[in-house]
C-alpha positions as CSV (number, residue, x, y, z in Angstrom):
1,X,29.3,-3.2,1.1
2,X,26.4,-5.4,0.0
3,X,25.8,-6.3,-4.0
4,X,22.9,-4.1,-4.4
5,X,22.0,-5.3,-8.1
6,X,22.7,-8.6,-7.0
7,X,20.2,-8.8,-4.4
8,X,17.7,-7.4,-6.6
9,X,18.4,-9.5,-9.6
10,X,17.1,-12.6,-7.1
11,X,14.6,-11.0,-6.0
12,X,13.1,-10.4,-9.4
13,X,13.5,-6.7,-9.0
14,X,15.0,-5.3,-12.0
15,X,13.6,-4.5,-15.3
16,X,16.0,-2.3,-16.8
17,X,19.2,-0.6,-15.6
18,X,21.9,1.8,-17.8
19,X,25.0,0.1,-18.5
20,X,27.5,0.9,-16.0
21,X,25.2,0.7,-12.9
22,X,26.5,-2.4,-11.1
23,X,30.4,-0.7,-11.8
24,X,28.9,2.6,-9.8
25,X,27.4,1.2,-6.5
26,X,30.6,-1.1,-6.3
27,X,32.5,1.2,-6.5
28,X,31.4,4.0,-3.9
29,X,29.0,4.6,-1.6
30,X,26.5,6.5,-4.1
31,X,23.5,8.7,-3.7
32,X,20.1,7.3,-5.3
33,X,16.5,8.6,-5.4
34,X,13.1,7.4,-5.7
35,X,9.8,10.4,-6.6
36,X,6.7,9.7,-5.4
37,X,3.9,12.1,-6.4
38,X,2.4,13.3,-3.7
39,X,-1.7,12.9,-5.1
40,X,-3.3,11.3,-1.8
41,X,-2.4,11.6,1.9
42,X,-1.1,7.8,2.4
43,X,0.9,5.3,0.5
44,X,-0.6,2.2,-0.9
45,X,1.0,-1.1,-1.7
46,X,1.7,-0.6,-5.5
47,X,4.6,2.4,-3.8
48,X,6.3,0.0,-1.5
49,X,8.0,-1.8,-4.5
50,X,10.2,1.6,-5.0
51,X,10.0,1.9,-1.1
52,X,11.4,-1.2,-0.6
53,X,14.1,-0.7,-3.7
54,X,15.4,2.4,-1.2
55,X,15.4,0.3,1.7
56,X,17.7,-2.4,0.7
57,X,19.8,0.2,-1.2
58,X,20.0,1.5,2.0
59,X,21.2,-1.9,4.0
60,X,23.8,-2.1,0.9
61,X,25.5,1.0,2.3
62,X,24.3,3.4,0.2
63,X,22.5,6.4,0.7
64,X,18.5,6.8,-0.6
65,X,16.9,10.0,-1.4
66,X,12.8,10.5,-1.5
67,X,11.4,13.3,-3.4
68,X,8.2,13.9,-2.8
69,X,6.8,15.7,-5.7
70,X,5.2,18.6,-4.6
71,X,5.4,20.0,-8.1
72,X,5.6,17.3,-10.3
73,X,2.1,16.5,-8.4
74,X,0.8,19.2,-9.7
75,X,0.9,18.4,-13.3
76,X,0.4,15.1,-13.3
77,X,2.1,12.3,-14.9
78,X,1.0,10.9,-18.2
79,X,3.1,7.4,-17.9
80,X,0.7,4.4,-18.2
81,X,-2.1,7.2,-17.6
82,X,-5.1,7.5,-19.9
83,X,-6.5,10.9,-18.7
84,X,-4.9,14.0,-17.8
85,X,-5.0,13.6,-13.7
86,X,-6.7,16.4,-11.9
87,X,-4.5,19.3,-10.2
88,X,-4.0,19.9,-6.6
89,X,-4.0,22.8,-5.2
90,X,-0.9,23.6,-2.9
91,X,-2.9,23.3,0.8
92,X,-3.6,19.9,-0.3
93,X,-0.5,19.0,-1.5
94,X,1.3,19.9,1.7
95,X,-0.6,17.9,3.8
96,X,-0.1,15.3,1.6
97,X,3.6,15.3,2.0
98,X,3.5,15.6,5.6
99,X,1.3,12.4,5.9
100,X,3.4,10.8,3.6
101,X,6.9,11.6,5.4
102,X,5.2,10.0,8.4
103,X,4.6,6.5,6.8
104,X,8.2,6.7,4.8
105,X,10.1,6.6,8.4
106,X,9.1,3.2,9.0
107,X,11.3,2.5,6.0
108,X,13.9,4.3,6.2
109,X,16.6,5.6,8.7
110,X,16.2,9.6,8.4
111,X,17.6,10.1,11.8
112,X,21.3,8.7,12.0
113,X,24.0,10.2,11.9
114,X,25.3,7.7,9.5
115,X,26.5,8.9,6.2
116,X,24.1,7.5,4.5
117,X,21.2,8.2,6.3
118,X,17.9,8.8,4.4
119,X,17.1,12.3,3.3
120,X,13.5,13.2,1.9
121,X,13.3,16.4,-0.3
122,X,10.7,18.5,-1.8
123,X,10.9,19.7,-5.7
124,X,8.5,22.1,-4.8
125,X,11.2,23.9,-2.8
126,X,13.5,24.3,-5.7
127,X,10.5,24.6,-8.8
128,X,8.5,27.3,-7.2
129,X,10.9,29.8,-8.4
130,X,11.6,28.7,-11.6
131,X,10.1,31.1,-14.7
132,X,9.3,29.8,-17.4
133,X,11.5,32.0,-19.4
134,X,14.3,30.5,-18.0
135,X,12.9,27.1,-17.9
136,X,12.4,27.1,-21.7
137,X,16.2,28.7,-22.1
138,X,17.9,26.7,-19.2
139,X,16.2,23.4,-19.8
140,X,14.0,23.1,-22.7
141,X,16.4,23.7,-25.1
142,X,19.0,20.7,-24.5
143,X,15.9,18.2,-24.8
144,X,14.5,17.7,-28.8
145,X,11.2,17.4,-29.1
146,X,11.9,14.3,-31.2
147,X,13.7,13.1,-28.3
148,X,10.6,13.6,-25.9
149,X,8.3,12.3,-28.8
150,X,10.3,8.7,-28.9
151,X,9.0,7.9,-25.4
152,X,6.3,4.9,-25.2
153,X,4.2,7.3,-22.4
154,X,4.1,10.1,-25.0
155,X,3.5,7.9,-28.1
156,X,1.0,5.5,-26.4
157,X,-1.4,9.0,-25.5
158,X,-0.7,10.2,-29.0
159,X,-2.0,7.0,-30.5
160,X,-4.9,6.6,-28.9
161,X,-8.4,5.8,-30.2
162,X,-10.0,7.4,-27.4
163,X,-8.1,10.9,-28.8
164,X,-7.8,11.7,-25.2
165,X,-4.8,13.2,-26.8
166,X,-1.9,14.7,-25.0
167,X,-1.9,18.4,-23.0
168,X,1.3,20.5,-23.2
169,X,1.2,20.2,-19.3
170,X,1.9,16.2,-19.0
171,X,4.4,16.4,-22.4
172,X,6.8,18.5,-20.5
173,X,6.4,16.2,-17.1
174,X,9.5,14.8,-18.2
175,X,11.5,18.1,-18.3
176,X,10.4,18.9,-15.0
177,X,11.3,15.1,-13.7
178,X,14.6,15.3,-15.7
179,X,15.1,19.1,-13.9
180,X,15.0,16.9,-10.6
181,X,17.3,14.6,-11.2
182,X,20.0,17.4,-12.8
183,X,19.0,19.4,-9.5
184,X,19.9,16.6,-6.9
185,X,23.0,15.6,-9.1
186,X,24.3,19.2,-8.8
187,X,23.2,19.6,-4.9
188,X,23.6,15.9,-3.5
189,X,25.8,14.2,-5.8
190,X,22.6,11.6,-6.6
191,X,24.1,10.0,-8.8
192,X,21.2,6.8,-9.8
193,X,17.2,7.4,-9.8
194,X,15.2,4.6,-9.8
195,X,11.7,3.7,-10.1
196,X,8.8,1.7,-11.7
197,X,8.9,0.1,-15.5
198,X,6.8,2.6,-16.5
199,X,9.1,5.5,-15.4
200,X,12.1,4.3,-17.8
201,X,11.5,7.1,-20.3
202,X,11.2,10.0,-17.7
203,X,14.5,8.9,-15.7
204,X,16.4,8.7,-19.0
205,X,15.6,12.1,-20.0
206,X,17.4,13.4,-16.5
207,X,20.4,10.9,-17.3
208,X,20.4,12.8,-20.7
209,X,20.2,16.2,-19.3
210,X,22.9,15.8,-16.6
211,X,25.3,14.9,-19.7
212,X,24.2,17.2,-22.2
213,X,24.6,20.2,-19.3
214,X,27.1,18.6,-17.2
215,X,28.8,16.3,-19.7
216,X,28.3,13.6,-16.1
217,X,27.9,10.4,-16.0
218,X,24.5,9.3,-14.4
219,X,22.3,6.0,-14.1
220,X,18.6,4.2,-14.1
221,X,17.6,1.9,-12.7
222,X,13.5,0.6,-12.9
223,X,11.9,-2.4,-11.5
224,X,8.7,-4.2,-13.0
225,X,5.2,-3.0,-12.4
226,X,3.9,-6.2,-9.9
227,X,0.7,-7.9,-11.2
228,X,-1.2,-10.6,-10.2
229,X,-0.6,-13.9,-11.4
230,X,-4.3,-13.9,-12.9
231,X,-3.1,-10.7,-14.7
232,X,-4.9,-8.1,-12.5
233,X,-3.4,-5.3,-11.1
234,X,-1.6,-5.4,-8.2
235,X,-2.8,-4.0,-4.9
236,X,-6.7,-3.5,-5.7
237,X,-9.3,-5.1,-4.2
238,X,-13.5,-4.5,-5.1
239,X,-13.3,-1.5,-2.8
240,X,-10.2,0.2,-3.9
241,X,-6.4,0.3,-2.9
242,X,-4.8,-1.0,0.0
243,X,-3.3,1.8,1.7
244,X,-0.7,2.2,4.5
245,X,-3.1,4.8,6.4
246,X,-4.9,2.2,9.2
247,X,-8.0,5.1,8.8
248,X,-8.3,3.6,5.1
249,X,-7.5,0.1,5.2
250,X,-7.7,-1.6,8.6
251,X,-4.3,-4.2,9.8
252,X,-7.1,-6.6,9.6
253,X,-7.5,-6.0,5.8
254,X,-4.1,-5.3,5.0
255,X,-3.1,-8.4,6.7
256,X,-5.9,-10.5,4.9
257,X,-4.6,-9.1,1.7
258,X,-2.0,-10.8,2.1
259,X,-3.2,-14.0,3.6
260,X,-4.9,-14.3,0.2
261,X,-2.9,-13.9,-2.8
262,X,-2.2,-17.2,-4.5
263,X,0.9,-19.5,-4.3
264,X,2.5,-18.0,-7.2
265,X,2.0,-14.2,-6.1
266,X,3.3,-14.7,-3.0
267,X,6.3,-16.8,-3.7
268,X,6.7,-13.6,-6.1
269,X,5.6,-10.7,-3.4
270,X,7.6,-12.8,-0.4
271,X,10.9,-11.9,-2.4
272,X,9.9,-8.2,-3.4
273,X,7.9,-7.1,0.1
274,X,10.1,-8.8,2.3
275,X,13.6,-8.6,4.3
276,X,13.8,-12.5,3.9
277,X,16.7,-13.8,2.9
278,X,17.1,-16.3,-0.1
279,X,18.0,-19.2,2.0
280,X,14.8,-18.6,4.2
281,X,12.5,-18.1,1.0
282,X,13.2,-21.5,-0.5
283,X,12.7,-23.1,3.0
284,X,9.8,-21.6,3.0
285,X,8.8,-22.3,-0.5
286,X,10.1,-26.0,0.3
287,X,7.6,-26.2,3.1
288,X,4.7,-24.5,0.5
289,X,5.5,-27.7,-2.3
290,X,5.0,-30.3,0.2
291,X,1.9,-29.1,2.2
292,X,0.4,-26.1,0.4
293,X,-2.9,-26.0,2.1
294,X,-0.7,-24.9,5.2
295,X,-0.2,-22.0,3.3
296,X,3.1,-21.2,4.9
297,X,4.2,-18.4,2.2
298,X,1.1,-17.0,2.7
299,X,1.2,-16.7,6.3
300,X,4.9,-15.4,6.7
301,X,4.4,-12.5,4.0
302,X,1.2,-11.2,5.9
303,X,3.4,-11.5,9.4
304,X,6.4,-9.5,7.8
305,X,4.7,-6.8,5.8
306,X,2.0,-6.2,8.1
307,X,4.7,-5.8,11.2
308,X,6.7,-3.5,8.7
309,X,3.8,-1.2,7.8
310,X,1.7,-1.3,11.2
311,X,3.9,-3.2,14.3
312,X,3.9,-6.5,15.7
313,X,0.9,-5.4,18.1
314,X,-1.4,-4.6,15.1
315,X,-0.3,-7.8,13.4
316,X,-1.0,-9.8,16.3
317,X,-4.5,-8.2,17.0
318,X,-5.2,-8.9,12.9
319,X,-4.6,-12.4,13.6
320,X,-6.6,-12.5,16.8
321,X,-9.3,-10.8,14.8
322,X,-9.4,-13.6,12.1
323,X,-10.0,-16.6,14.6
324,X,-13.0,-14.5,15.5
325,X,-14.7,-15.5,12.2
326,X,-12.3,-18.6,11.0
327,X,-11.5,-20.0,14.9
328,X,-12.3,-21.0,18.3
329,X,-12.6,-17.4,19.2
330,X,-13.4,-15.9,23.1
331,X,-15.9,-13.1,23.9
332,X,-13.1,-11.6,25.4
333,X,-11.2,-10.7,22.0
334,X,-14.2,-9.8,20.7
335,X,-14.4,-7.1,22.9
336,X,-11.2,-5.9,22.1
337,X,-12.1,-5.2,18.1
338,X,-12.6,-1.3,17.5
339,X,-15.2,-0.4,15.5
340,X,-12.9,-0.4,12.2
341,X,-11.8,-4.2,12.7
342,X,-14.8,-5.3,13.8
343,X,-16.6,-4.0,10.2
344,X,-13.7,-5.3,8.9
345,X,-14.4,-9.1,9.8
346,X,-18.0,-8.9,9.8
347,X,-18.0,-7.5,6.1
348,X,-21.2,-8.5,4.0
349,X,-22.6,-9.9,7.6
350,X,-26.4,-9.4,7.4
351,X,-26.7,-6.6,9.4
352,X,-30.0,-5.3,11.3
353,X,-30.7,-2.0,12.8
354,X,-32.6,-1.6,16.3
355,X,-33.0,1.5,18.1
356,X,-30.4,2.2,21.3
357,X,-33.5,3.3,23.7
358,X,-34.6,-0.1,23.2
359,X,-31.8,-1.8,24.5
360,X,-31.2,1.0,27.4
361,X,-34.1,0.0,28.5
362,X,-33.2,-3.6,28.2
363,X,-35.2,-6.6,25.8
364,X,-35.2,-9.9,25.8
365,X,-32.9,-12.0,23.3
366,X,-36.6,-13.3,21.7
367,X,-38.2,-9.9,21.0
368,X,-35.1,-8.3,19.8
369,X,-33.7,-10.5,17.5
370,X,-38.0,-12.2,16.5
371,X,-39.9,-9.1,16.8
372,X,-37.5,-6.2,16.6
373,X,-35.4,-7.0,14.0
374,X,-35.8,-10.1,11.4
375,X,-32.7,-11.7,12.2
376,X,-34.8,-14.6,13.3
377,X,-38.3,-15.9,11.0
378,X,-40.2,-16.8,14.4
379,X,-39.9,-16.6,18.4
380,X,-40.4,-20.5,17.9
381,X,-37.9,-20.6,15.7
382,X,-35.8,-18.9,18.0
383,X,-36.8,-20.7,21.3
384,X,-35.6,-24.3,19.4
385,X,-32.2,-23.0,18.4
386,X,-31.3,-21.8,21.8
387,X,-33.3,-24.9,23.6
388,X,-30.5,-27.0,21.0
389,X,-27.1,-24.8,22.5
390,X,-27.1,-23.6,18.7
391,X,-27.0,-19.9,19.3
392,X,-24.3,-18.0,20.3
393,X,-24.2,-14.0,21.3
394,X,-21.2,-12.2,21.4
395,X,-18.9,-15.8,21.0
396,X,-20.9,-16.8,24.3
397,X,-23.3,-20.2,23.8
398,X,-26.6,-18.5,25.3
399,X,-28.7,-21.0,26.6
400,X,-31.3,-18.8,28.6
401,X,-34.3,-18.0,26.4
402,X,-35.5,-15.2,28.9
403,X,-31.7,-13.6,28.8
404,X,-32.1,-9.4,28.8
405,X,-30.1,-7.6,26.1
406,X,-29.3,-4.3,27.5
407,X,-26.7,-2.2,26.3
408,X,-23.4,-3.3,28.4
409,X,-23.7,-6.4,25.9
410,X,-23.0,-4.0,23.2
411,X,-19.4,-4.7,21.1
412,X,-17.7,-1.4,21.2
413,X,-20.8,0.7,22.0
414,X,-22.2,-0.3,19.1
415,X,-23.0,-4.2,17.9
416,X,-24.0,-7.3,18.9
417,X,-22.9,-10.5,17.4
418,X,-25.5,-13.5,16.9
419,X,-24.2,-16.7,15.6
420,X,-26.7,-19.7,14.5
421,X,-24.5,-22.9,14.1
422,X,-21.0,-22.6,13.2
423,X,-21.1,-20.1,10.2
424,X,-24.5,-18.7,10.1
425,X,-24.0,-14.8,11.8
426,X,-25.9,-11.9,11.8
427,X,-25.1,-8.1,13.3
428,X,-27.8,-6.2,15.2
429,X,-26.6,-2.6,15.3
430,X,-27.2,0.1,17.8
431,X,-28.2,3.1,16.5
């Protein structure tokens, strides 16, 4: 059996853990869990710390739990939180979790027949039933409300200028979190939960529930929250998360994430997001000191997390993609982009609008792109950039002034790709 606290203590992994911890997964093969609230239908990055946390507990022999919080999601968590978040209903939340279990089996090993094969759980199926009466009897009265009071999520809201101020819903959020760890202790024998930094105080409060109800012995274990090494948060770009869900955020972007952290996050993220090993991180951070414009961190982090999230096929295609704008790219691969990649690349591209009859009918690369659309100040212009072999169409050098557009030239049914000069492009769109 693998040292699981030793292999995150290299990886820079652990923030806090209960005495006792390392002495426990030694030991036996244990039962640990990680809760994920179940607010959107896809995972983003910022999860896959915790995911990856289960994962190499689960190469180390042991045997990983993942509750997805179908009612814990509905109150909301007030941890690192300035607002109350709003309420799902319960049609939402269940296809939440369903999406969600999808994405978690590329993780995990759910289907073996292994003993410690993954197991993914509901609290929803166990909460629903629970009155209040004899949640108040049965659980609230073992937890002080000095105790629940001491903890920095409920302080920090209590504190605040902005006297947001604290509903009874989120202050009992770690009652109904502690509930799910006594719950799996009793059912599964989890013995560890783990989680995020900021989930120290709700975790403790189930260790302190199991042994005031069941006088056991159980453990925590949290890893850091991941920033940036510019101190922004981790895992947000100008237009929002990066997800797991291709629908949200394309290989192509997730991949490009990647590509372009800085030295110091991804000799950080390498360690955390990746299977490497250590010996094969400081090669590769070797090869990083001596030629860093090579980027070779860089590189092999947005290979391996982008062929654990979306396959080898969708990372090859991402890197295909990128030597569209950045290489010596054929009309050919262009023509294999969908429409999702391809406005993926072509992000921020000026991009002009001309109607589809036109171009069924079939126009002439100097009226569309001089008299059509703007893409071009002047046919003369025009006629001395291609007479110079300095305009391209669709990767292709076009060197025909009278050439007829029609719409087979189309990119996925829909664009058309102009290049002036190396860098200069421009999108004519179909519509």
């Amino acid at each position: 059996m693998k040292n699981f606290i030793e292999e995150l203590t290299w990886r820079g992994m652990i923030h806090d853990i209960t005495p006792g911890t390392e002495e426990q997964l030694q030991k036996e093969m244990t039962t640990a869990y990680v809760g994920i609230d179940p607010t959107a239908d896809s995972l983003h990055i910022g999860h896959l710390v915790s995911v990856m946390m289960l994962k190499h507990f689960q190469r180390a022999g042991h045997k990983p739990i993942v509750l997805v919080g179908g009612a814990t999601g509905m109150i909301g968590d007030p941890s690192m939180k300035s607002a109350e978040r709003n309420l799902l209903d319960e049609q939402t939340l269940a296809h939440n979790v369903e999406c969600l279990k999808r994405q978690l089996t590329k993780f995990l090993d759910f289907d073996s027949a292994a003993a410690n094969a993954a197991e993914m759980v509901n609290n929803y199926d166990w909460m629903k039933d629970f009155g209040f009466l004899e949640f108040i009897r049965d659980i609230g009265k073992h937890i002080t409300v000095n105790y629940m009071m001491a903890k920095d999520s409920v302080k920090k809201r209590l504190t605040e200028e902005t006297q947001v101020g604290l509903s009874f819903t989120e202050f009992t959020y770690q009652l109904v979190q502690a509930t799910d760890f006594l719950h799996l202790y009793r059912e599964k024998n989890c013995r560890l939960q783990m989680g995020g930094s900021d989930q120290w105080g709700n975790i403790t409060t189930g260790t302190e529930l199991i042994r005031r109800k069941e006088g056991g012995e159980s453990f925590a274990l949290t890893c850091p929250l991941i920033t940036k090494a510019d101190g922004g948060k981790f895992g947000k770009t100008e237009s929002g998360n990066v997800w797991l869900d291709p629908k949200l955020t394309t290989p192509y972007k997730f991949c490009q994430f990647w590509l372009n952290v800085s030295d110091a996050d991804a000799e950080k993220y390498i360690k955390i997001f990746t299977l490497l090993s250590r010996e094969e991180v400081a090669e590769l951070a070797g090869k990083q000191a001596e030629a860093p414009h090579l980027r070779p961190l860089q590189k092999r982090l947005a290979e391996e997390v982008t062929c654990l999230v979306h396959g080898a096929e969708e990372y090859h295609r991402a890197v295909e993609a990128s030597q569209i704008l950045f290489g010596n790219a054929t009309t050919d691969s262009l023509a294999k982009l969908d429409k999702e990649t391809f406005l993926s690349v072509f992000e921020g591209v000026p991009t002009f609008p001309v109607e589809r009859t036109i171009l069924d009918a079939g126009v002439s690369i100097v009226e569309l792109l001089a008299t059509h659309t703007s893409a071009f100040p002047s046919k003369g212009d025009l006629r001395r950039t291609i007479k110079g072999n300095g305009l391209s169409l669709n990767k292709a050098r076009l060197t025909d002034q009278d050439y007829l557009i029609t719409a087979a030239d189309l990119v996925g049914g829909s664009y058309l790709l102009v290049q002036k000069g190396k860098k200069n492009y421009t999108i004519i769109e179909a519509v």
